[in-house]
C-alpha positions as CSV (number, residue, x, y, z in Angstrom):
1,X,295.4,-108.4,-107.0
2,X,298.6,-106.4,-105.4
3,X,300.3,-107.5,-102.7
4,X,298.3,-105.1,-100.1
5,X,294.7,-104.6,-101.7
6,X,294.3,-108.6,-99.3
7,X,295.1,-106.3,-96.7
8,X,292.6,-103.2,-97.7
9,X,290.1,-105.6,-98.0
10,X,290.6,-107.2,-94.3
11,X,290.9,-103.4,-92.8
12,X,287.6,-102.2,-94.7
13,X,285.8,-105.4,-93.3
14,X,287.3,-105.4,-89.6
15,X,286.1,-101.2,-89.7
16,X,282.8,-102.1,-91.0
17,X,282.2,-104.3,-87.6
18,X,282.4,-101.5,-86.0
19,X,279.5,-99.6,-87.4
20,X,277.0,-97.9,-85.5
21,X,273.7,-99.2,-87.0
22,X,271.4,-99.3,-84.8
23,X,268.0,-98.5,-87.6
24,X,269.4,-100.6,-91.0
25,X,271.7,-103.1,-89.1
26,X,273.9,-102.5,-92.6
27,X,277.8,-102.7,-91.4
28,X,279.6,-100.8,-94.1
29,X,283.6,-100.6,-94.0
30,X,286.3,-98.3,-95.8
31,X,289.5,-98.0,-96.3
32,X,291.1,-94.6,-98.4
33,X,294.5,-94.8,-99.1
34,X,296.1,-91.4,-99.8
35,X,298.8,-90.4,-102.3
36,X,300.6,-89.3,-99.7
37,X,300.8,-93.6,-98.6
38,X,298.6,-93.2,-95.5
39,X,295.5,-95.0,-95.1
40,X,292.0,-93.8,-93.5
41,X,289.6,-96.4,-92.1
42,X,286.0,-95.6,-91.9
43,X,282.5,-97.2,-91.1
44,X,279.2,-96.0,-91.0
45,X,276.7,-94.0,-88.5
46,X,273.4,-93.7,-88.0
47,X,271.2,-90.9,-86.5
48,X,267.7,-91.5,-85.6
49,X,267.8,-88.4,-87.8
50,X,269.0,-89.9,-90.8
51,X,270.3,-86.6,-92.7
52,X,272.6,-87.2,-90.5
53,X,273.8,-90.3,-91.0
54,X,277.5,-90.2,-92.5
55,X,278.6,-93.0,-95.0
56,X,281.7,-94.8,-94.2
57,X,283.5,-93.7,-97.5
58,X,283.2,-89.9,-96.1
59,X,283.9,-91.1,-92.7
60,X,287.1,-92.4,-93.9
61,X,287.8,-89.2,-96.3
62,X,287.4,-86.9,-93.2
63,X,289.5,-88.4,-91.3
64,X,292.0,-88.1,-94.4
65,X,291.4,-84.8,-94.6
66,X,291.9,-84.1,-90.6
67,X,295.2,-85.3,-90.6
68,X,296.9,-84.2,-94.1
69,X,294.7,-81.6,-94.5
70,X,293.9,-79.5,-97.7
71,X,297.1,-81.4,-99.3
72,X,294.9,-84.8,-99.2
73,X,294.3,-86.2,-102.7
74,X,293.0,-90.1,-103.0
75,X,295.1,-92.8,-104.4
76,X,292.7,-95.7,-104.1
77,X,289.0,-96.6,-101.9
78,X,288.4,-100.1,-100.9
79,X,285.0,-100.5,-99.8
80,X,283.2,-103.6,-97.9
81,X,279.5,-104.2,-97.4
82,X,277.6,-106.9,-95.3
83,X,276.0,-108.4,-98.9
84,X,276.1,-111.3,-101.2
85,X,277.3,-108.8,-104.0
86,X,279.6,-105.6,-104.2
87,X,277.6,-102.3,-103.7
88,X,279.2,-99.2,-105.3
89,X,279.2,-95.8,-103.2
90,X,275.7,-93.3,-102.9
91,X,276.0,-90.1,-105.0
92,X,277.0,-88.4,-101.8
93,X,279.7,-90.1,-101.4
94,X,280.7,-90.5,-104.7
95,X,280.9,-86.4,-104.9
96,X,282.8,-86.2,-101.8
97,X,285.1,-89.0,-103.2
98,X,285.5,-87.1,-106.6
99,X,286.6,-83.4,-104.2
100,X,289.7,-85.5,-103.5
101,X,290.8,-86.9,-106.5
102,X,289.6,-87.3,-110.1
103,X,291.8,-90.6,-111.5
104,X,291.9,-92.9,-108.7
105,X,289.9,-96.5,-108.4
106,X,287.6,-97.7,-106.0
107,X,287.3,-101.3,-105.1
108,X,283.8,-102.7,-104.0
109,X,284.0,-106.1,-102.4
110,X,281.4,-108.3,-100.1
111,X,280.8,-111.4,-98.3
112,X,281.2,-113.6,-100.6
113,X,284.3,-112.6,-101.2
114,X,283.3,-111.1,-105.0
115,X,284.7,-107.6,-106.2
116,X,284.6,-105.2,-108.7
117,X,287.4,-102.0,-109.4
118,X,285.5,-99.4,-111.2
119,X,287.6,-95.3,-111.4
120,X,285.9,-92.7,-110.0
121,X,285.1,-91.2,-113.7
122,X,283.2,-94.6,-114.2
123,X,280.7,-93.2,-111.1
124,X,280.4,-89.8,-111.1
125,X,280.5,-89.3,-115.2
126,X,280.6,-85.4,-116.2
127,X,281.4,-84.5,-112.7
128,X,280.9,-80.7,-112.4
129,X,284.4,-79.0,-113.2
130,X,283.9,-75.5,-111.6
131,X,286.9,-73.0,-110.7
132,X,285.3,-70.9,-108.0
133,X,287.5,-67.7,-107.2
């Protein structure tokens, strides 16, 4: 482990405590790092509508993209859930992840303190590559 993935890993689960949960009472925390150095913190919300929910690993990407803007590329995503095992991101987020960088891992880690470091290639395999002019 580097010297600051301790210190993704306590950000991603001191964001997730601040979930708004109300319906699955599931605390999910992120943290994105950018290439640009800077890191995004994110947690999850609910909606009673829950097509509206948004995930904490686009949470955290949004708020990338609201401060660097269209320059924001990915580096690395640290992820915490509430569980006794790592939980990789939903295909939602795992195609928003993929907009903002295609060679950059993602660490899942848990309660019980167990993680796994998988490249966004490993989660979204033949991501579509489409040049829309």
């Amino acid at each position: 482990m580097d010297q600051y993935l301790e210190q993704f890993i306590r950000e991603a689960r001191e964001v997730s405590k601040k979930a708004y949960v109300p319906y699955s009472k599931f605390q999910v925390g992120c943290v994105v790092v950018s290439e640009s150095g800077k890191r995004y913190s994110g947690c999850n919300v609910e909606n009673l509508s829950f097509g509206l929910t948004v995930c904490a690993e686009r949470a955290a990407v949004f708020k990338g993209v609201s401060v660097e803007g269209s320059s924001f590329k990915i580096a690395r995503v640290i992820i915490f859930t509430p569980t006794p095992g790592p939980i990789t991101p939903c295909g939602a987020c795992r195609q928003v992840l993929y907009e903002f960088g295609e060679d950059f891992d993602i660490i899942c880690t848990c309660n019980s303190g167990e993680a796994i470091k998988m490249n966004i290639q490993e989660l979204l395999p033949s991501a579509p590559d489409i040049e829309i002019k």
